[in-house]
Backbone and ligand atoms as CSV (ligand in chain L), in Angstrom:
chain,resi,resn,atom,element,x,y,z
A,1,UNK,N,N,0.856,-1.206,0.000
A,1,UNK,CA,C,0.000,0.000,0.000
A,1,UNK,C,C,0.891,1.256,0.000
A,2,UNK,N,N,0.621,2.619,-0.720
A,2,UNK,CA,C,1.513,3.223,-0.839
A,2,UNK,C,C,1.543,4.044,0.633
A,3,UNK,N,N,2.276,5.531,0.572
A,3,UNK,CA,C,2.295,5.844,1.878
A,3,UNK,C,C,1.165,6.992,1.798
A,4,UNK,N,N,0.982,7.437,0.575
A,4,UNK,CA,C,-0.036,8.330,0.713
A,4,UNK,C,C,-1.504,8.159,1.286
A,5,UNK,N,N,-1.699,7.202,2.135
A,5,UNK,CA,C,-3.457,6.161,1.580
A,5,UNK,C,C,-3.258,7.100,3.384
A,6,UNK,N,N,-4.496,7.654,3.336
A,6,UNK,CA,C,-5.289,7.678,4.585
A,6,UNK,C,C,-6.552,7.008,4.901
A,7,UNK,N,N,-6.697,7.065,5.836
A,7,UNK,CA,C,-7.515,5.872,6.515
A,7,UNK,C,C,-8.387,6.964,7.363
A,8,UNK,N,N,-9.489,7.514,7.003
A,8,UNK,CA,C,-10.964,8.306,7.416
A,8,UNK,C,C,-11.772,7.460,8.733
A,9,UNK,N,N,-11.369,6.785,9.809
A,9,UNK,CA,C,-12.585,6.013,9.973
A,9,UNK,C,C,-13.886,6.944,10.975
A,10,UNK,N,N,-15.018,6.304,10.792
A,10,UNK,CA,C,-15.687,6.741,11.748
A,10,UNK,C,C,-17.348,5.970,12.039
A,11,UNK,N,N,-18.354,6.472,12.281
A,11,UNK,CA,C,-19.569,6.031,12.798
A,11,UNK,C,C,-20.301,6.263,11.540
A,12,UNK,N,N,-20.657,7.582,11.404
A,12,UNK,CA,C,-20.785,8.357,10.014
A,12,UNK,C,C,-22.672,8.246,9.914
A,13,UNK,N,N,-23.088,8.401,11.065
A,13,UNK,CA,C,-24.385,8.270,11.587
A,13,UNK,C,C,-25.145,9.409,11.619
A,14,UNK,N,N,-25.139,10.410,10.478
A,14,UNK,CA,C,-25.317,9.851,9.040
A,14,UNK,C,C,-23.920,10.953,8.886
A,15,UNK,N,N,-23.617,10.789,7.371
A,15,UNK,CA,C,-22.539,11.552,7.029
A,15,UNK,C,C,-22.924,13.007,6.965
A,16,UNK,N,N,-22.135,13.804,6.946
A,16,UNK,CA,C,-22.554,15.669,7.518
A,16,UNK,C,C,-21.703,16.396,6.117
A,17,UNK,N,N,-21.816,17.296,6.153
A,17,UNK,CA,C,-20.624,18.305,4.936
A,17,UNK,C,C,-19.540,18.206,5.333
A,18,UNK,N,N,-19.390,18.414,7.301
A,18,UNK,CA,C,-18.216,18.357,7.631
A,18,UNK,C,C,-17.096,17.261,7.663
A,19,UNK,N,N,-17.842,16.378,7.662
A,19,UNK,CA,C,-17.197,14.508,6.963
A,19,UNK,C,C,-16.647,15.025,5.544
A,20,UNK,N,N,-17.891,15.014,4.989
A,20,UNK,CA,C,-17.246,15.848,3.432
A,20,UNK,C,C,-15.924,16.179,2.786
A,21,UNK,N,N,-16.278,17.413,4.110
A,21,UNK,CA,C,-15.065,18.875,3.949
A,21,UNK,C,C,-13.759,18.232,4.101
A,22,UNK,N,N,-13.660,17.447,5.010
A,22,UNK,CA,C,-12.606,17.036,5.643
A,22,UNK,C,C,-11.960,15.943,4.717
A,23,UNK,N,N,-12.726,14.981,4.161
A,23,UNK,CA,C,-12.195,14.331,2.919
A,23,UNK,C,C,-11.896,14.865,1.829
A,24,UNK,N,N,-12.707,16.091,1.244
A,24,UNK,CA,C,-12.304,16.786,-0.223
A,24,UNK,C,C,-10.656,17.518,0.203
A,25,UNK,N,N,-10.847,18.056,1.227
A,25,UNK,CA,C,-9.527,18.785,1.768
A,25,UNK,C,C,-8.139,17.263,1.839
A,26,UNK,N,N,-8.385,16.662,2.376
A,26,UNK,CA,C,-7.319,15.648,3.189
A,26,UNK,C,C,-7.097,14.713,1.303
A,27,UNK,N,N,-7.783,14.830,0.456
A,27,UNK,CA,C,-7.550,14.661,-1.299
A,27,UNK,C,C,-6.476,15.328,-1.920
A,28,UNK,N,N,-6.160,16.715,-1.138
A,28,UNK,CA,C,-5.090,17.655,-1.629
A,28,UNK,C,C,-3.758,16.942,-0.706
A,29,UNK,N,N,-3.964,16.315,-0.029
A,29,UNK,CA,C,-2.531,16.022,1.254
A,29,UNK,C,C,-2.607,14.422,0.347
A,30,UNK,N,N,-3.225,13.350,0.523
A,30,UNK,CA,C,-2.978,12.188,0.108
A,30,UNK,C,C,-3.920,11.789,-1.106
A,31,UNK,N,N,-3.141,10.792,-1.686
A,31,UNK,CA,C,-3.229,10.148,-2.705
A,31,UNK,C,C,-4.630,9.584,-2.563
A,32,UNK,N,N,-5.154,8.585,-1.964
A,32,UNK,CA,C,-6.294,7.917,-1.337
A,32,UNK,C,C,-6.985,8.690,-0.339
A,33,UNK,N,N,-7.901,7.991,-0.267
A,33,UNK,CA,C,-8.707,8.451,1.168
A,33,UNK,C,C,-9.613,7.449,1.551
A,34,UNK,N,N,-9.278,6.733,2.481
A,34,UNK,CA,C,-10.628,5.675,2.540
A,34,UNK,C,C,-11.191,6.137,3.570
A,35,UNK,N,N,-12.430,6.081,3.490
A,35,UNK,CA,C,-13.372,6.504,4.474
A,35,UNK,C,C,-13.974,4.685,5.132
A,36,UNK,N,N,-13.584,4.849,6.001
A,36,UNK,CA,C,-13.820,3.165,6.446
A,36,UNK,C,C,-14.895,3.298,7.872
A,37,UNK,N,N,-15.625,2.578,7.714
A,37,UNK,CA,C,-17.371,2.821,8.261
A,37,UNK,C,C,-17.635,1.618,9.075
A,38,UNK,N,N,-17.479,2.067,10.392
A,38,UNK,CA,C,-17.473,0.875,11.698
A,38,UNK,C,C,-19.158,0.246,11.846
A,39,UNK,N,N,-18.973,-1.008,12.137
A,39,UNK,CA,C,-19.961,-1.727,12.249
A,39,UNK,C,C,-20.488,-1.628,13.597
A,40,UNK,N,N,-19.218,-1.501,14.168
A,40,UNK,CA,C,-19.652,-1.884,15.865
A,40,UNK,C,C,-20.007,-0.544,16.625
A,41,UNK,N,N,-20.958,-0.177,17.189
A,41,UNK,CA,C,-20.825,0.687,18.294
A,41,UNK,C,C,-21.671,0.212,19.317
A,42,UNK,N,N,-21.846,1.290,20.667
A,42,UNK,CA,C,-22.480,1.057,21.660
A,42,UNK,C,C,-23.569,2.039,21.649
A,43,UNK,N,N,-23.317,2.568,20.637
A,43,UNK,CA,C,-24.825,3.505,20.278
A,43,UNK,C,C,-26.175,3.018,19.467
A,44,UNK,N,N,-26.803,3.277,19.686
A,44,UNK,CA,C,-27.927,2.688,18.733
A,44,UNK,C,C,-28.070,3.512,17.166
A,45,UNK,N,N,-27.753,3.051,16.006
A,45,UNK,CA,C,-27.831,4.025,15.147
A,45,UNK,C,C,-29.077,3.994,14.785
A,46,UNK,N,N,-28.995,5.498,14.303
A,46,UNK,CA,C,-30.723,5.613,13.186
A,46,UNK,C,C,-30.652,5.071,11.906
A,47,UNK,N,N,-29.182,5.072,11.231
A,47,UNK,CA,C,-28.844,4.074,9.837
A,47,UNK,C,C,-28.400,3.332,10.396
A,48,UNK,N,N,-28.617,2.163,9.441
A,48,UNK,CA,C,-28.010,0.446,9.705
A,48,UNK,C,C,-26.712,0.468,9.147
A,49,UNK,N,N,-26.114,-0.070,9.020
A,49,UNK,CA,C,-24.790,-0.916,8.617
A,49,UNK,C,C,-24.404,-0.303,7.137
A,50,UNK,N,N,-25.607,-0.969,6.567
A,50,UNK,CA,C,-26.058,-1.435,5.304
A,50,UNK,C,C,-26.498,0.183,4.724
A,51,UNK,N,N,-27.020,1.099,5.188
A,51,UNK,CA,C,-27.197,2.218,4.842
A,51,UNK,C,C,-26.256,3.262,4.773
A,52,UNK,N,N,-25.230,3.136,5.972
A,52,UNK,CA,C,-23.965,3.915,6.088
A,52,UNK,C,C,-23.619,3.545,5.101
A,53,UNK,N,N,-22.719,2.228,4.677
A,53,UNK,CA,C,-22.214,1.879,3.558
A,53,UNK,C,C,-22.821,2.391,2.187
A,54,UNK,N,N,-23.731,2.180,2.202
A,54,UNK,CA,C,-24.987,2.404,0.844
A,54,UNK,C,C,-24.764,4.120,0.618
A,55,UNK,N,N,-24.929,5.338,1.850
A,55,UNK,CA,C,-24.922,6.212,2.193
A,55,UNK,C,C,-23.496,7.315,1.039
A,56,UNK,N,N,-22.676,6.357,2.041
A,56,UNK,CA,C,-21.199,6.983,1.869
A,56,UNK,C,C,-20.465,6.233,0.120
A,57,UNK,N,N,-21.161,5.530,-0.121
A,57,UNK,CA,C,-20.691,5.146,-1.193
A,57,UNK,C,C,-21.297,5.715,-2.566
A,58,UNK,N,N,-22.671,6.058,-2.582
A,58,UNK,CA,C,-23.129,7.277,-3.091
A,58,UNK,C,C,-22.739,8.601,-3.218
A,59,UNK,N,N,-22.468,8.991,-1.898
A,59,UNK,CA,C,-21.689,10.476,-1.886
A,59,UNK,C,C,-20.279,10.425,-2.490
A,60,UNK,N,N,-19.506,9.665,-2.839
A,60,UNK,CA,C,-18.254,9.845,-3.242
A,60,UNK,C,C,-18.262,9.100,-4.570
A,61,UNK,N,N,-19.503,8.631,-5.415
A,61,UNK,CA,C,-19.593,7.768,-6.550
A,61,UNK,C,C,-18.656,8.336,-7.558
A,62,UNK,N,N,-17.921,7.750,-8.451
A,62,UNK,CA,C,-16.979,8.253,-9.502
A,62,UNK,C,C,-16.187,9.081,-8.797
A,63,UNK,N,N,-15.551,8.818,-7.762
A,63,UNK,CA,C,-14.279,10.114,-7.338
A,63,UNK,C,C,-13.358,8.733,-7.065
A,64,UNK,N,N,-12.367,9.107,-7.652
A,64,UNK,CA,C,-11.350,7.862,-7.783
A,64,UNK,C,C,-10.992,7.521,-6.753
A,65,UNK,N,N,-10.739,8.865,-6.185
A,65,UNK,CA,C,-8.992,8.922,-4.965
A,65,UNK,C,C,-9.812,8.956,-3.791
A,66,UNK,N,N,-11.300,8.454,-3.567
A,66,UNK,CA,C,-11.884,7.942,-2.122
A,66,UNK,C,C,-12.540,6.497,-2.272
A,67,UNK,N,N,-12.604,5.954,-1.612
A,67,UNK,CA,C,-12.978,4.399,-1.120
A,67,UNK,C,C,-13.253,3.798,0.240
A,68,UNK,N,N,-14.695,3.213,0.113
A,68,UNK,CA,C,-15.599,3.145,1.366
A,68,UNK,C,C,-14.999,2.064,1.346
A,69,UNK,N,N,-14.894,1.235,3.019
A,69,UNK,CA,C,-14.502,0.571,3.374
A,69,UNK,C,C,-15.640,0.229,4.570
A,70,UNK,N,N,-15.784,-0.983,5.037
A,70,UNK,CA,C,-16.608,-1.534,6.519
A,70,UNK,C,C,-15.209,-1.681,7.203
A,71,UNK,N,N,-15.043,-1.544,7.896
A,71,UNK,CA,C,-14.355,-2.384,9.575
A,71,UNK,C,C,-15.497,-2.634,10.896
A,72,UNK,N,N,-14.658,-3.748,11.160
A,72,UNK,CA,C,-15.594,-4.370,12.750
A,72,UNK,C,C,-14.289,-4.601,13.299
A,73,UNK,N,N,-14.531,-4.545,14.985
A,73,UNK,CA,C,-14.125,-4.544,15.573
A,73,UNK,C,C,-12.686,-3.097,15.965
A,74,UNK,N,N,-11.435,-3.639,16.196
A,74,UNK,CA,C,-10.513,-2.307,16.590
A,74,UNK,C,C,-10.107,-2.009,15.563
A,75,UNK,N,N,-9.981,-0.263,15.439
A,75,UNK,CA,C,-9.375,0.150,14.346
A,75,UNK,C,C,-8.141,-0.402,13.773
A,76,UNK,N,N,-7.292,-0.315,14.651
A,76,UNK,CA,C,-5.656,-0.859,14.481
A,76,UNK,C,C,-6.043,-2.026,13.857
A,77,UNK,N,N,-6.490,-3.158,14.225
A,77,UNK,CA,C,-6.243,-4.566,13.962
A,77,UNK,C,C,-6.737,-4.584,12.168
A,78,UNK,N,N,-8.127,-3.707,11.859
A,78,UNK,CA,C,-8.502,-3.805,10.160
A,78,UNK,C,C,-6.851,-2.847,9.544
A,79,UNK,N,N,-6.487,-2.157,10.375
A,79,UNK,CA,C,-5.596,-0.786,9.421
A,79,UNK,C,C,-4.298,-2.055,9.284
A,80,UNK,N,N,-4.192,-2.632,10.789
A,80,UNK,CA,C,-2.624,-3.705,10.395
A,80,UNK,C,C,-3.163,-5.046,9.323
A,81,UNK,N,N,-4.690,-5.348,9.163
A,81,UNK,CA,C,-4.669,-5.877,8.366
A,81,UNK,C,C,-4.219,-5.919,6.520
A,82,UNK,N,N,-4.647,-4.312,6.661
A,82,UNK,CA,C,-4.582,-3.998,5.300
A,82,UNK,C,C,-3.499,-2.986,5.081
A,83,UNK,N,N,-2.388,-3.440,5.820
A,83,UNK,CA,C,-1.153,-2.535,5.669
A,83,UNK,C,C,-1.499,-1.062,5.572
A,84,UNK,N,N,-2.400,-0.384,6.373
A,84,UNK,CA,C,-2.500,0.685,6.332
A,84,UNK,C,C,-1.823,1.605,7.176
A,85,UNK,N,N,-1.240,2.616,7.353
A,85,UNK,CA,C,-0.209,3.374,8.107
A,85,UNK,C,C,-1.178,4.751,8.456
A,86,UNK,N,N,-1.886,5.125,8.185
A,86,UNK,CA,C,-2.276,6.697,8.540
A,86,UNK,C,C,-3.642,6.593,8.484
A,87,UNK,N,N,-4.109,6.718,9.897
A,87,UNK,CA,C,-5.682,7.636,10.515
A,87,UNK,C,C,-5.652,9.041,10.342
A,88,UNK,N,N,-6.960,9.182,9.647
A,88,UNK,CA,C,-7.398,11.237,9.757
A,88,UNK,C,C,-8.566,11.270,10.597
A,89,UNK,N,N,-8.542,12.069,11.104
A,89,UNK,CA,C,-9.559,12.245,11.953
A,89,UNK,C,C,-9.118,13.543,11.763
A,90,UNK,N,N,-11.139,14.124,12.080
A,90,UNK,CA,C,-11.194,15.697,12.360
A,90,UNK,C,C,-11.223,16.400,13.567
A,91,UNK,N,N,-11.237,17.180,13.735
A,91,UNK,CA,C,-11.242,18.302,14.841
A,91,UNK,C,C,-12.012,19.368,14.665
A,92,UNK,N,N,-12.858,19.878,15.781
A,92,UNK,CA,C,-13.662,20.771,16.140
A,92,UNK,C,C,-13.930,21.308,17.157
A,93,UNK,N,N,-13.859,21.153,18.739
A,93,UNK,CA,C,-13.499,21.588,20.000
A,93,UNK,C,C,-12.310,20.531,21.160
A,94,UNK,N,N,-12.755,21.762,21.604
A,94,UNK,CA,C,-11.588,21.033,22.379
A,94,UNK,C,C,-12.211,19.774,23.356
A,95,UNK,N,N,-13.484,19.834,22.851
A,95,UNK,CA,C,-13.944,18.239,23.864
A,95,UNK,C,C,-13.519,16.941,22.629
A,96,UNK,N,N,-13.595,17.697,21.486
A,96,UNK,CA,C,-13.053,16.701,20.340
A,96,UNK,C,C,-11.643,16.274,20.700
A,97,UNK,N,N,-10.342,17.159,21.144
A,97,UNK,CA,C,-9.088,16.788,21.536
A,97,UNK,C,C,-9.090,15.957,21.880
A,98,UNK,N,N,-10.104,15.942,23.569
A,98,UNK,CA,C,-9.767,15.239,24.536
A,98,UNK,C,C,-9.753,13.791,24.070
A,99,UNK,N,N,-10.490,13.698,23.454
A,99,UNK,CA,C,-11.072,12.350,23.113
A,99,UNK,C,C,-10.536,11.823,22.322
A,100,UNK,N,N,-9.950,12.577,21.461
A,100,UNK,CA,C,-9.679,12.303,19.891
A,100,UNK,C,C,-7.410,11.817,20.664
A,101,UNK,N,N,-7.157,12.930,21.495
A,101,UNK,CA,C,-5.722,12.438,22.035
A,101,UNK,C,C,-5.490,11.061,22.644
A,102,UNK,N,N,-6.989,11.177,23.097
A,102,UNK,CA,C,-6.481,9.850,24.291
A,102,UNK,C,C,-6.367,8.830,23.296
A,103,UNK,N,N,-7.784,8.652,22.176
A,103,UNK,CA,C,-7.974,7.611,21.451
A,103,UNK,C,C,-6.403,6.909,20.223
A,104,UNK,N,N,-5.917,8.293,20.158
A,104,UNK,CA,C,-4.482,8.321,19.291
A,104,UNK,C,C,-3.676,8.134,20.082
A,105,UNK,N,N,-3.583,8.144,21.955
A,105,UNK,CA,C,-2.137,7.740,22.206
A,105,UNK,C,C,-2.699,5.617,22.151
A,106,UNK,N,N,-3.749,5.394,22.641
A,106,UNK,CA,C,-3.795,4.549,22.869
A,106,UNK,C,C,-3.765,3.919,21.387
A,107,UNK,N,N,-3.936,3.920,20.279
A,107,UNK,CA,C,-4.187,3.292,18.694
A,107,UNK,C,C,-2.664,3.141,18.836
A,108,UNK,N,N,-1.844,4.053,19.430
A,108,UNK,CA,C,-0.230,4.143,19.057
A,108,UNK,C,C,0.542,2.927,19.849
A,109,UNK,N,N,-0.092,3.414,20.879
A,109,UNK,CA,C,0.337,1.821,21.768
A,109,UNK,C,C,-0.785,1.046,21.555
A,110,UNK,N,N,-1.251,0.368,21.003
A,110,UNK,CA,C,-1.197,-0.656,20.469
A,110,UNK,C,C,-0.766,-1.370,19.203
A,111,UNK,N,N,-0.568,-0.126,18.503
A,111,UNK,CA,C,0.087,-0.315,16.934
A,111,UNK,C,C,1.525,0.639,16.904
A,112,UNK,N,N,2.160,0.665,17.072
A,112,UNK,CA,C,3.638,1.920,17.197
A,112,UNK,C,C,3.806,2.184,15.409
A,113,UNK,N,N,3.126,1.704,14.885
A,113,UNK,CA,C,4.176,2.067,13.427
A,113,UNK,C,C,2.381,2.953,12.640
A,114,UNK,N,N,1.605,3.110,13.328
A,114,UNK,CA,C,0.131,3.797,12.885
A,114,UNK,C,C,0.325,5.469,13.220
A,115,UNK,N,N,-0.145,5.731,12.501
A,115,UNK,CA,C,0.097,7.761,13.097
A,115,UNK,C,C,-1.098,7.729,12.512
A,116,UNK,N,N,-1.741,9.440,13.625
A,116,UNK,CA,C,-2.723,9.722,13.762
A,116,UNK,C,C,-2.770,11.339,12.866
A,117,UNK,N,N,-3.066,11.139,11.935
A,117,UNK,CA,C,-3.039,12.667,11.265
A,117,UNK,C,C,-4.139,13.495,11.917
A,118,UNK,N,N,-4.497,15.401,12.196
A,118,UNK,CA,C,-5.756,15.970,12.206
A,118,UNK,C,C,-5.447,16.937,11.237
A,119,UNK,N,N,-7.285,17.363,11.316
A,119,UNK,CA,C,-7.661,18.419,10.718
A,119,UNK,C,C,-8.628,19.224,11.124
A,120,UNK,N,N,-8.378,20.471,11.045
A,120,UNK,CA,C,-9.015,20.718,12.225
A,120,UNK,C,C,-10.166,21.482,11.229
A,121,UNK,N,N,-11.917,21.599,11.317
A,121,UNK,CA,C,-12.909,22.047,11.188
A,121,UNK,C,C,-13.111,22.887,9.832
A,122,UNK,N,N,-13.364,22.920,9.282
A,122,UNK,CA,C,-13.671,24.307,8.477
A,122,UNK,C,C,-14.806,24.740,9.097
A,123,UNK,N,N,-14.091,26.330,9.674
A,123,UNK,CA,C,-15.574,26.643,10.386
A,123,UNK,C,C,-16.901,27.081,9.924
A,124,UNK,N,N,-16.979,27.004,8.662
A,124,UNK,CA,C,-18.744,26.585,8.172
A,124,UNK,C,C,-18.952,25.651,8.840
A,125,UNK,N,N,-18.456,24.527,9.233
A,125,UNK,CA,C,-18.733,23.202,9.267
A,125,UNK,C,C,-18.522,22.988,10.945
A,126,UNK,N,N,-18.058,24.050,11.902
A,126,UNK,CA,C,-17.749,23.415,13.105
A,126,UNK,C,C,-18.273,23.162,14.404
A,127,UNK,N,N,-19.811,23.345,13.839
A,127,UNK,CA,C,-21.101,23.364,14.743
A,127,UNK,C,C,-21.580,22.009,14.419
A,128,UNK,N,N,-21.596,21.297,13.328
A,128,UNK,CA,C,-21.938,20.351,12.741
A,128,UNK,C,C,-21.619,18.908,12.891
A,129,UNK,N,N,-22.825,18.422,13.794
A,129,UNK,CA,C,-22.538,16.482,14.191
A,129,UNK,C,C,-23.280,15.756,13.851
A,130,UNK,N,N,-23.601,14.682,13.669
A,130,UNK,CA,C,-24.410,13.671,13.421
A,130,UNK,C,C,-25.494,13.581,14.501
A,131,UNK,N,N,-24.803,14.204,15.480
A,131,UNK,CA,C,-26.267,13.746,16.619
A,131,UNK,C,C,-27.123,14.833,16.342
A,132,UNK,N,N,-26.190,16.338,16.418
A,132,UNK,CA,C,-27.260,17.396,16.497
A,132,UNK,C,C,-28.115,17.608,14.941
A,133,UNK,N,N,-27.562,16.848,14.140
A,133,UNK,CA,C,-28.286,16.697,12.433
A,133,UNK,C,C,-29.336,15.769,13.051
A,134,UNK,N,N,-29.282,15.080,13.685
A,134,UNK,CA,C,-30.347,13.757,13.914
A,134,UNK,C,C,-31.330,14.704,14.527
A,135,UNK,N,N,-31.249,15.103,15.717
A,135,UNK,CA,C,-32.317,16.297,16.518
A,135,UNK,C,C,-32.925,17.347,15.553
A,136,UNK,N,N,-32.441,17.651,14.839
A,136,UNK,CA,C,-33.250,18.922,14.163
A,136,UNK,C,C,-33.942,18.194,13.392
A,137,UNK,N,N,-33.175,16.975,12.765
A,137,UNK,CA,C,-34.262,16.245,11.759
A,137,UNK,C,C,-35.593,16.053,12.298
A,138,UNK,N,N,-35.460,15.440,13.389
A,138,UNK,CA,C,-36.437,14.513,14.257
A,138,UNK,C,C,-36.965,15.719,14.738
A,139,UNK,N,N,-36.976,16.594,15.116
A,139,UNK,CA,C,-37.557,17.918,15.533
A,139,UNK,C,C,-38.561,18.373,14.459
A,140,UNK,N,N,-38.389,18.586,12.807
A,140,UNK,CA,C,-38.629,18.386,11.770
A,140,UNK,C,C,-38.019,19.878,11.203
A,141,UNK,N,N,-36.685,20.125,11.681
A,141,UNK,CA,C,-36.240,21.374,11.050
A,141,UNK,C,C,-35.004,20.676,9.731
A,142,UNK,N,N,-35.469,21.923,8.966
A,142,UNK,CA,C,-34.218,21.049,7.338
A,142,UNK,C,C,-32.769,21.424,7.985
A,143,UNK,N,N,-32.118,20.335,7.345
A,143,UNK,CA,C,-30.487,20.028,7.452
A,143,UNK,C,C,-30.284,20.291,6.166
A,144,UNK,N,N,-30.724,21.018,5.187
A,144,UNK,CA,C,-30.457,20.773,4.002
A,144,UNK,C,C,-28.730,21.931,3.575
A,145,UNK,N,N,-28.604,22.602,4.457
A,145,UNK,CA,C,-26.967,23.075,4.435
A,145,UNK,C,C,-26.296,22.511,5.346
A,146,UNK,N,N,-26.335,21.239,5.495
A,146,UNK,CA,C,-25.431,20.790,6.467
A,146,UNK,C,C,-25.209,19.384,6.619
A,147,UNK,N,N,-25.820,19.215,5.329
A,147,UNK,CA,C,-25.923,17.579,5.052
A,147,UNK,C,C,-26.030,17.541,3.050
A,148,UNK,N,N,-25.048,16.094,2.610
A,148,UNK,CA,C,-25.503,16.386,1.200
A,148,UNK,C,C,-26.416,16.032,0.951
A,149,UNK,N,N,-27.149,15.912,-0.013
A,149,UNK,CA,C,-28.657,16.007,-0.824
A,149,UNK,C,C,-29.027,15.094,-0.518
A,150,UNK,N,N,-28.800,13.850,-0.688
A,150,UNK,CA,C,-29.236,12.431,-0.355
A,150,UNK,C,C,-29.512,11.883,1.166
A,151,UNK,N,N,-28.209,12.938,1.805
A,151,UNK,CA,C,-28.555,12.453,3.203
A,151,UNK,C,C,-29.893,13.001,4.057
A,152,UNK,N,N,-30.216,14.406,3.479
A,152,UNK,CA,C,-31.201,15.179,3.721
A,152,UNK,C,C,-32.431,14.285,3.328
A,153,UNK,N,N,-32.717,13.884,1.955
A,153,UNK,CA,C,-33.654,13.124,1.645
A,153,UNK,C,C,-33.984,11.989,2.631
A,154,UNK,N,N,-33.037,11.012,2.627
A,154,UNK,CA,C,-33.151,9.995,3.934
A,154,UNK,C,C,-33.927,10.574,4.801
A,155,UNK,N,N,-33.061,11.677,5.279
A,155,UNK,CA,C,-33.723,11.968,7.130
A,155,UNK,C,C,-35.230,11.888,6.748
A,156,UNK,N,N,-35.563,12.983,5.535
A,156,UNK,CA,C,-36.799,12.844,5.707
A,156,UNK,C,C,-37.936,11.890,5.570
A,157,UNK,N,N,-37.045,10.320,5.046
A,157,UNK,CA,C,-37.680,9.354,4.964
A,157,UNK,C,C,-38.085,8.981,6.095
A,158,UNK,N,N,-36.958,9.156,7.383
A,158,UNK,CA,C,-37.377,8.852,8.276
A,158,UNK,C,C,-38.016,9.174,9.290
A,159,UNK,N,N,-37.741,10.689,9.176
A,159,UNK,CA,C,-38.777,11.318,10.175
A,159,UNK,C,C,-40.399,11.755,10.012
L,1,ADP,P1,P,-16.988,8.888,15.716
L,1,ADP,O1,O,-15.976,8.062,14.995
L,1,ADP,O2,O,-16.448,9.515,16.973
L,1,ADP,O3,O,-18.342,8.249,15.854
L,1,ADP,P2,P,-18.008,10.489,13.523
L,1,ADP,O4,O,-18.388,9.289,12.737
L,1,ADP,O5,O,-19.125,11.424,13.863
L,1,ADP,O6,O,-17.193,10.178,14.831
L,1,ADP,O7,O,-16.922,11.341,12.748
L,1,ADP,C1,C,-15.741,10.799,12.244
L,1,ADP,C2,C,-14.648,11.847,12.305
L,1,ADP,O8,O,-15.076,13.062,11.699
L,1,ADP,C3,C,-14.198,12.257,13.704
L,1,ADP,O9,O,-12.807,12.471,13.668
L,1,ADP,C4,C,-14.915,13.550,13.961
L,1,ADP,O10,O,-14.221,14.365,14.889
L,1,ADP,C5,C,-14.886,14.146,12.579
L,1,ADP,N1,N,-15.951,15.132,12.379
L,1,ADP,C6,C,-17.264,14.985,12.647
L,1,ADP,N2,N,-17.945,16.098,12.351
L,1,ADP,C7,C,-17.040,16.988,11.866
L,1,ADP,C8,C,-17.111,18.361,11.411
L,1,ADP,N3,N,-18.256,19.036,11.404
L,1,ADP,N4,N,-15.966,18.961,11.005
L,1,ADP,C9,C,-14.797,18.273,11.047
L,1,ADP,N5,N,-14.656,17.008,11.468
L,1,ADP,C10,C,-15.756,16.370,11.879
């Protein structure tokens, strides 16, 4: 695998602009970009599995230099599977740090040869989460600048 390939992972419950932003941008730094879409959480999602995937693979259709990926279980163990060397993850407050440091010292000790790239927000985008997109949906206010076209449509399938 070359060295340019980043490795996007996340929940992606549902995907936002700021997911987006952060991949069209992190296209100018590396070669690849996989956006790789966890199966497992302890949250209950409002998309299934099967929809994230379905979701995110739509939004990036015909763009060469991105590629959806599933992982289950620990990040490290799919990234050492597939010789992958570099996590991106974004940034947006500093409750994001906290979380986002601890989660990168610990990925490091357990993998030493994995680095944790950031990026930090475009601030159009740095108000913008999946949970608080879920609430306004379900509230019945439009996400329609803050979500792409398709994902907007969904919500309203579902709400
Ligand atoms: P998690 O993996 O914690 O469930 P998400 O799936 O919501 O997180 O997001 C994946 C990554 O995208 C995380 O690094 C998160 O900080 C980042 N991210 C989420 N929303 C934004 C945003 N509006 N701007 C920049 N980065 C974001």
């Amino acid at each position: 695998m070359p060295k340019s390939t980043a490795v996007y992972p996340g929940f992606f419950d549902p995907f936002t602009l700021g997911h987006v932003n952060i991949v069209d941008r992190a296209k100018d730094v590396f070669d690849t970009v996989i956006v790789a879409i966890s199966k497992d959480s302890n949250k209950d999602p409002l998309f299934s599995f099967d929809e994230r995937m379905a979701l995110a693979e739509e939004i990036f259709k015909g763009d060469q230099s991105v590629r959806v990926e599933p992982f289950q279980g620990l990040l490290v163990h799919y990234m050492e599977k597939n010789d992958y060397r570099t996590i991106l993850r974004g940034l947006r407050t500093v409750s994001d740090f906290e979380y986002e440091f601890q989660m990168a010292l610990a990925n490091k000790t357990m993998s030493q040869h994995i680095e944790t790239f950031f990026m930090m927000t475009d601030s159009r985008y740095s108000f913008i989460s999946s949970t608080l997109i879920k609430e306004i949906a379900r509230l019945g206010g439009s996400v329609d600048n803050m979500v792409p076209a398709i994902i907007s449509a969904k919500l309203k399938d579902k709400f």
